[in-house]
C-alpha positions in Angstrom: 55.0 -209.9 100.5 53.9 -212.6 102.6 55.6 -213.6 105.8 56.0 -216.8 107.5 54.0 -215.8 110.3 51.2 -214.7 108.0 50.5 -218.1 107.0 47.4 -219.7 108.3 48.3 -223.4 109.4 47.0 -226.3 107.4 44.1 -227.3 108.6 43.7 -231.3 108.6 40.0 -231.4 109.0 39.4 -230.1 106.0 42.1 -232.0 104.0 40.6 -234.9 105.4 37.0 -233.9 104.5 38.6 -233.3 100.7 40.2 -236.2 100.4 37.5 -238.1 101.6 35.0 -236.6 98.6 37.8 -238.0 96.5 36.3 -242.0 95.2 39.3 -243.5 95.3 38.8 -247.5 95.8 42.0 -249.5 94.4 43.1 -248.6 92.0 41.8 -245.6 91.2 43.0 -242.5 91.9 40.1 -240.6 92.1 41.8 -237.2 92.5 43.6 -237.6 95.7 47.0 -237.7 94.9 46.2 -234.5 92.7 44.9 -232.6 95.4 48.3 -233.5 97.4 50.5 -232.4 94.4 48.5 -229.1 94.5 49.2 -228.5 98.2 52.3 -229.5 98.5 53.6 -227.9 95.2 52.1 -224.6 96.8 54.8 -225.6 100.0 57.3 -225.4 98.4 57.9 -229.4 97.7 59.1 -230.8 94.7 56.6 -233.7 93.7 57.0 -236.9 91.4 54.6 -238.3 90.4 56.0 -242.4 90.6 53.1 -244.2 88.5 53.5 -248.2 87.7 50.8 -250.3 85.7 47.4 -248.9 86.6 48.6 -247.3 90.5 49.2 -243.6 90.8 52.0 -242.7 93.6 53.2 -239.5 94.5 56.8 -238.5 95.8 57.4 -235.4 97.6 60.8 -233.8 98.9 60.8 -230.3 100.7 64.5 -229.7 101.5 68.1 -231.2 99.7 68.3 -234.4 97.9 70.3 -236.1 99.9 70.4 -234.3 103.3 71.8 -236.7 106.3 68.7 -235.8 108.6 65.7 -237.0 106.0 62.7 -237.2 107.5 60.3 -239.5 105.6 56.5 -240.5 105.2 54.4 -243.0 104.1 50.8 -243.4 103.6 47.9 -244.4 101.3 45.2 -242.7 100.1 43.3 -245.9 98.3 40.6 -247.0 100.0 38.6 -251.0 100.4 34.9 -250.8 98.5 32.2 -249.0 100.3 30.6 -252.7 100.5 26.4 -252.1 100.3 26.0 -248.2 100.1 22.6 -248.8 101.2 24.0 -250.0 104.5 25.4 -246.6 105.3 23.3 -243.9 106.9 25.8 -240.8 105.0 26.9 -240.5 101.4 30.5 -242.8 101.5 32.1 -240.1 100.1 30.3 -237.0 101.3 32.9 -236.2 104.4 29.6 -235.5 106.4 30.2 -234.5 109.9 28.1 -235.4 113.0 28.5 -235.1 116.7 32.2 -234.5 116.3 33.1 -237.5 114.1 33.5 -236.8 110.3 31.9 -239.8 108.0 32.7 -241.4 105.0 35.1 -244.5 103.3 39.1 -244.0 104.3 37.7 -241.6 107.1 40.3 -243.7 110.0 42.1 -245.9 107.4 43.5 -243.4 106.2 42.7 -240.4 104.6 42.9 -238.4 107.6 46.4 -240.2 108.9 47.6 -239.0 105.4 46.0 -235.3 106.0 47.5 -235.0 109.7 51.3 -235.5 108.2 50.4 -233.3 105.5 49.4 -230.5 107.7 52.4 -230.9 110.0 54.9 -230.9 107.1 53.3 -227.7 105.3 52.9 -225.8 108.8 56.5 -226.7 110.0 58.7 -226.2 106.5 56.5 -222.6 106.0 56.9 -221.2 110.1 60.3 -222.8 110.5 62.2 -224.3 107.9 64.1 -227.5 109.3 67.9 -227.4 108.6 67.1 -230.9 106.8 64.7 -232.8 104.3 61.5 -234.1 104.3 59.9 -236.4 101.8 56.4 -237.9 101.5 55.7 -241.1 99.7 51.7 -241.5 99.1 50.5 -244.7 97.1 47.4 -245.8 95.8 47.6 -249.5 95.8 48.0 -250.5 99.6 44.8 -251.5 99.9 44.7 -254.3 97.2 48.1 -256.4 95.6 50.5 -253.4 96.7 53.1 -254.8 93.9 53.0 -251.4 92.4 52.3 -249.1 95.7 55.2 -248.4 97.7 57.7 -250.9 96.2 57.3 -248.7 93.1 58.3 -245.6 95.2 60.7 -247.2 96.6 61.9 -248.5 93.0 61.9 -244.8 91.7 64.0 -243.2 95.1 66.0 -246.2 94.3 67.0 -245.2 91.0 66.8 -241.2 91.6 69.4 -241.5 94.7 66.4 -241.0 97.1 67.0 -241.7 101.1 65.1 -241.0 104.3 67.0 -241.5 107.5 63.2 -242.5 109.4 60.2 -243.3 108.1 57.0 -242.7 109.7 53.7 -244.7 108.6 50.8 -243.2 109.3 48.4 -246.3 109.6 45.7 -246.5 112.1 47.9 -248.0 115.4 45.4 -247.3 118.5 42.6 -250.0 119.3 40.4 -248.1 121.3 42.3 -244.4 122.8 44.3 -242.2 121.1 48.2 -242.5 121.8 47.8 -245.9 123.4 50.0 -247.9 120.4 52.8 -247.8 117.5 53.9 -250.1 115.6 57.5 -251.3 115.5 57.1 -254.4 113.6 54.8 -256.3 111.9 54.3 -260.3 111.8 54.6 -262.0 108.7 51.9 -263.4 106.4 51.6 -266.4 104.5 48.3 -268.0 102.4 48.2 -271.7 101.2 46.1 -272.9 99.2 45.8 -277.2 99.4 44.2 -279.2 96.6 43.1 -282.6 97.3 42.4 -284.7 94.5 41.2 -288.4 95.6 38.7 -291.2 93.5 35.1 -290.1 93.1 32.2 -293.0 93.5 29.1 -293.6 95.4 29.0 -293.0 99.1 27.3 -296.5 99.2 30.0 -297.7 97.9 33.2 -296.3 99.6 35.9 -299.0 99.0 35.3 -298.2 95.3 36.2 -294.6 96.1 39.5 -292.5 97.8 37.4 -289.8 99.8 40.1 -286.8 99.1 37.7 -285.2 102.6 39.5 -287.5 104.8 42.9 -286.5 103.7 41.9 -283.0 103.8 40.2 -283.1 107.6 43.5 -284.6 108.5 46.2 -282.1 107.3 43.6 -279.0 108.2 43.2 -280.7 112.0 47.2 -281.5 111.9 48.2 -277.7 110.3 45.3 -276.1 113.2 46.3 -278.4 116.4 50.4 -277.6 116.0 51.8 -275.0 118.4 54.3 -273.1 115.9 56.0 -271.4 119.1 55.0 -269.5 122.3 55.9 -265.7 120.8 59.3 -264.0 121.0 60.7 -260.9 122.8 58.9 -258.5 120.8 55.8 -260.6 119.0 53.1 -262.7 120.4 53.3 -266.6 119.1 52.4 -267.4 115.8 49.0 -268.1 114.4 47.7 -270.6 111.6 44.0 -270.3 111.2 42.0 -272.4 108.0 40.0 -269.8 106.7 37.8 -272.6 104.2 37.1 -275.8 103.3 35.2 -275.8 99.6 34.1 -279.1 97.7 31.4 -278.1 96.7 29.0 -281.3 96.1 25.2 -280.5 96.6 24.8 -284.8 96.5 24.6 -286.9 99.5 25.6 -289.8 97.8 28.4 -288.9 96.0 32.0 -289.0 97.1 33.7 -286.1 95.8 36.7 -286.3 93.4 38.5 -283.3 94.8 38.4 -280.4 97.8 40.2 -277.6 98.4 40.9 -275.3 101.9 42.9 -272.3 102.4 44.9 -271.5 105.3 46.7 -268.5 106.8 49.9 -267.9 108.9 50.5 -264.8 110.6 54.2 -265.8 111.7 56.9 -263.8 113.7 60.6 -263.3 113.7 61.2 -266.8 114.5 60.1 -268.2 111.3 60.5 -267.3 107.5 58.6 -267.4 105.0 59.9 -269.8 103.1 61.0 -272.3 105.4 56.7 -272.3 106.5 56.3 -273.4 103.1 58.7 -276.0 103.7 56.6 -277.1 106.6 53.5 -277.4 104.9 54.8 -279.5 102.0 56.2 -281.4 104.0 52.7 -281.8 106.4 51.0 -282.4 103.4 53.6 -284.7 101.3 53.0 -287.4 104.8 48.9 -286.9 104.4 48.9 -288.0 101.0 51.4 -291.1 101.3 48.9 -292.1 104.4 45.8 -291.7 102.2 47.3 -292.6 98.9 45.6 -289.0 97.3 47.3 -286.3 95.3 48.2 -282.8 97.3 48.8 -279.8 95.4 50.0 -276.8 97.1 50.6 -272.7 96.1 52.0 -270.5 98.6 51.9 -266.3 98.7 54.2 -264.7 101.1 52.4 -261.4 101.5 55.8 -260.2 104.1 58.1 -261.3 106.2 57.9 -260.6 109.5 60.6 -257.6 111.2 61.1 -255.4 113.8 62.7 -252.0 114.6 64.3 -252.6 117.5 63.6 -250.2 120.2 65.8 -247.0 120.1 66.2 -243.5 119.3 63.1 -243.3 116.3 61.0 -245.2 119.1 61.6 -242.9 121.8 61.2 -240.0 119.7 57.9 -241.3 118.7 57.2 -242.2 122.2 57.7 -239.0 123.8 56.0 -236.7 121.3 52.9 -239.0 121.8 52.5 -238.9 125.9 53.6 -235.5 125.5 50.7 -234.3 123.7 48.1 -237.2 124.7 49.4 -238.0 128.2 49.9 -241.6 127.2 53.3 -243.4 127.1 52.3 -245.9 123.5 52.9 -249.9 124.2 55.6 -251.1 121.7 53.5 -253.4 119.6 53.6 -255.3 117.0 50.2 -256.6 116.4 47.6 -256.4 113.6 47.9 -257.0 109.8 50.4 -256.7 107.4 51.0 -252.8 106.6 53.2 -251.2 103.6 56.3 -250.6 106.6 57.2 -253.5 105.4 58.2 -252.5 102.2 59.9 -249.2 103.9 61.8 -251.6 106.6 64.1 -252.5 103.7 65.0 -248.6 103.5 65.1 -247.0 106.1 64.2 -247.5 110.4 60.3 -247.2 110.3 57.6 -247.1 113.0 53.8 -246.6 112.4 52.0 -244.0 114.4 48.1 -243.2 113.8 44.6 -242.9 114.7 42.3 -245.2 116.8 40.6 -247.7 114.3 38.1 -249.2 115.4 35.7 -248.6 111.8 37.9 -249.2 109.7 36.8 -250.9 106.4 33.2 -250.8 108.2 29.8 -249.6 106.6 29.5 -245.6 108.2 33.8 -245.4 109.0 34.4 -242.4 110.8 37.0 -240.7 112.7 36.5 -238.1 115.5 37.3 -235.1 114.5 39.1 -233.9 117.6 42.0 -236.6 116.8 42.7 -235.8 113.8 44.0 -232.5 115.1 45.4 -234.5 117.6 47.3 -236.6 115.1 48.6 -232.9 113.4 49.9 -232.1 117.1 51.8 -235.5 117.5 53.3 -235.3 113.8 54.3 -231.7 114.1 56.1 -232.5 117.7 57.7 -235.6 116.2 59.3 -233.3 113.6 60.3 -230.5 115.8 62.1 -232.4 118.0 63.3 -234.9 115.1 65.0 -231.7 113.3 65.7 -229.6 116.7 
């Protein structure tokens, strides 16, 4: 018989190296979530595989359904496209190691992040079981739409009488040293897309013509110059950026019938989603009466923006990361959109990770030594969280 205290830890480098060999570019799964199942089966976890449309997502309880102290994760195990392979100087998917980083695509974001929790979660459940639950949620679609990644995990605990008390995400968080950052929010993301349709004619000949470019300079200088506020307790000020302008006419003397531009709002808590939208129609609705032109408009809310106010899953977070990095983490709530905020509707979440800097980047890598580091700050963060 095998005891407890016969069982050799977990060890996250080599997760990470093996989950790294797995090609697994949205939405394929590529063998990841398979290799989970296996090790966490072997734990002792009951897994479910949650599977919508063409995304594979694994569930994964240790512990009773149920339990009022539920630990929970979330994490991703699809990866962006390696991009020009011959760019890279390692095999994207080889795990190769050199001068203490380990190579290779989802390498920061975040294979390893994914392999850390894993570790901690085998190791603690197997040397101590926690009077309490955990469960793992691992998608394969955060990468790309995410309409069937985590919401469909969600949808499935939803449905089975799942519930974690906390949620941990285990997205890259640290801009340059480990333990410098989490997450507790996330800003809010909106794309527009503007059509301007005008009178095409000869650019000898304006008069005869309704440039829809002028209208279109307009709104995009009008959208670009306004000041949507000056940030909020816990976020810095809003941001609208125009990410194109495309009309593409190769003549010089040819006024265009239509152009199009695309712009982008990374918003905080003191806007919505839809009432942004409402601003924009209504910014565009005044261009076209002034230039007599035709403005369509579509409009993707990719999240509203939230916060976890600061508190006892923030402090808990907080200590276990200075205790093992000597850092106390900044409260932030920078960056992209991340699949906590799906979870937020759940449960409390924070995110807690790696440094990033290479992510999505030809040659990603991650040094080695944090990754173990990562496994220490997980496994503290549940000791204490069960204690």
């Amino acid at each position: 018989m095998t005891h407890a205290s016969e069982i050799q830890p977990l060890n996250p480098q080599q997760l990470t190296a093996n989950l790294i060999r797995c090609d697994s570019v949205t939405p394929v799964e590529g063998g990841a979530l398979v290799l989970l199942e296996k090790v966490l089966t072997t734990a002792g976890f009951v897994c479910t595989r949650a599977d919508r449309g063409q995304v594979s997502n694994l569930f994964a309880r240790w512990g009773d359904k149920g339990h009022p102290r539920t630990m929970g994760f979330n994490g991703h195990t699809d990866v962006v496209p390696v991009g020009d392979a011959a760019a890279w100087t390692v095999d994207p998917f080889g795990a190769e190691e050199r001068d203490g980083f380990m190579y290779g695509r989802g390498a920061t974001d975040m294979k390893s992040g994914v392999a850390a929790f894993v570790a901690a979660a085998v190791d603690l459940v197997h040397a101590t079981p926690p009077d309490g639950a955990l469960i793992l949620t691992i998608t394969g679609d955060e990468e790309g739409d995410a309409i069937d990644g985590t919401t469909a995990l969600l949808d499935y605990m939803e449905r089975e009488g799942e519930q974690m008390s906390v949620c941990l995400v285990g997205e890259p968080t640290c801009p340059n040293e480990m333990g410098e950052m989490i997450k507790i929010g996330r800003r809010g993301s909106l794309s527009a897309w503007f059509t301007v349709t005008g009178v095409q004619g000869h650019s000898a000949y304006p008069h005869r013509a309704n440039n829809p470019l002028n209208a279109m300079v307009r709104l995009m200088d009008q959208l670009a110059s306004h000041e949507l506020d000056q940030g909020t307790q816990h976020f810095d000020a809003s941001t609208l950026a125009v990410v194109t302008i495309d009309t593409g006419n190769p003549a010089t003397n040819v006024i265009p019938a239509q152009t199009r531009s695309t712009v982008n709002i990374r918003f905080n808590d003191s806007h919505t989603g839809s009432g942004l939208r409402n601003w924009l129609r209504a910014e565009a609705d005044k261009v076209a009466t002034e230039f007599g032109v035709e403005i369509t408009m579509d409009v993707k809310i990719s999240g509203e923006s939230f916060i976890t106010p600061p508190g006892p899953l923030s402090d808990l977070v907080s200590a276990a990361v200075e205790a093992e990095t000597g850092r106390r983490p900044e409260l932030s709530t920078t960056g992209g959109t991340s699949d906590a905020r799906f979870v937020k509707n759940h449960c409390p979440v924070v995110e807690i990770g790696l440094v990033g800097k290479t992510m999505h980047q030809v040659d990603e890598r991650v040094e080695i030594a944090q990754v173990h580091q990562l496994k220490s700050i997980y496994s503290r963060i549940l000791r204490e969280y069960f204690a």
